[in-house]
N, C-alpha and C positions, 0 to 999 in steps of 0.2 A: 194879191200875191206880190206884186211890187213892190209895194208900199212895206211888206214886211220883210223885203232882203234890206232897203234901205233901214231900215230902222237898227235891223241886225247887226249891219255896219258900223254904225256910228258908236253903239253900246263899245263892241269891239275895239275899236280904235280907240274908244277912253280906258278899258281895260288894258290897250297897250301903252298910252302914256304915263297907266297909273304908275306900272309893273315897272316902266324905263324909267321913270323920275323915286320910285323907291331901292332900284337896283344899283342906285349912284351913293345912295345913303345907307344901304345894307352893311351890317357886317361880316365880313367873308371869309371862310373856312378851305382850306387847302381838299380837294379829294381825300388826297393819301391819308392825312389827319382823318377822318370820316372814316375809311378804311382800316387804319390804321387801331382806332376806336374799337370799330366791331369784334376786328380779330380779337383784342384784348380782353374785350368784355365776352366774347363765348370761350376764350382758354381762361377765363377765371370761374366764368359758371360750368364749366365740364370739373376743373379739379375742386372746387367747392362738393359736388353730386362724386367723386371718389374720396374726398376727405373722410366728408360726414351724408356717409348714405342714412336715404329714409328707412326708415324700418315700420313697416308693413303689419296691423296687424291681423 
């Protein structure tokens, strides 16, 4: 049982130097941008769906 927290450990802790050493090198996006996106993109898919509704047969 020991033996397998330490192991859990260690896996972990590479997974956190991976994450720190590629989060220095990432490309980064503002929130609001991100945000900003979403909105854009569902008030163009709503007035697209009242443009040209489907027609049903």
């Amino acid at each position: 049982m020991a033996k397998q927290k330490g192991e859990g450990f260690r896996s972990g802790a590479g997974l956190i130097r991976y994450f720190d050493a590629e989060e220095k090198a990432a490309f980064k996006i503002d929130p609001r941008v991100v945000a900003a996106l979403c909105i854009a993109t569902a008030v163009i898919i709503i007035l697209v769906g009242k443009l040209w509704p489907v027609v049903s047969a």
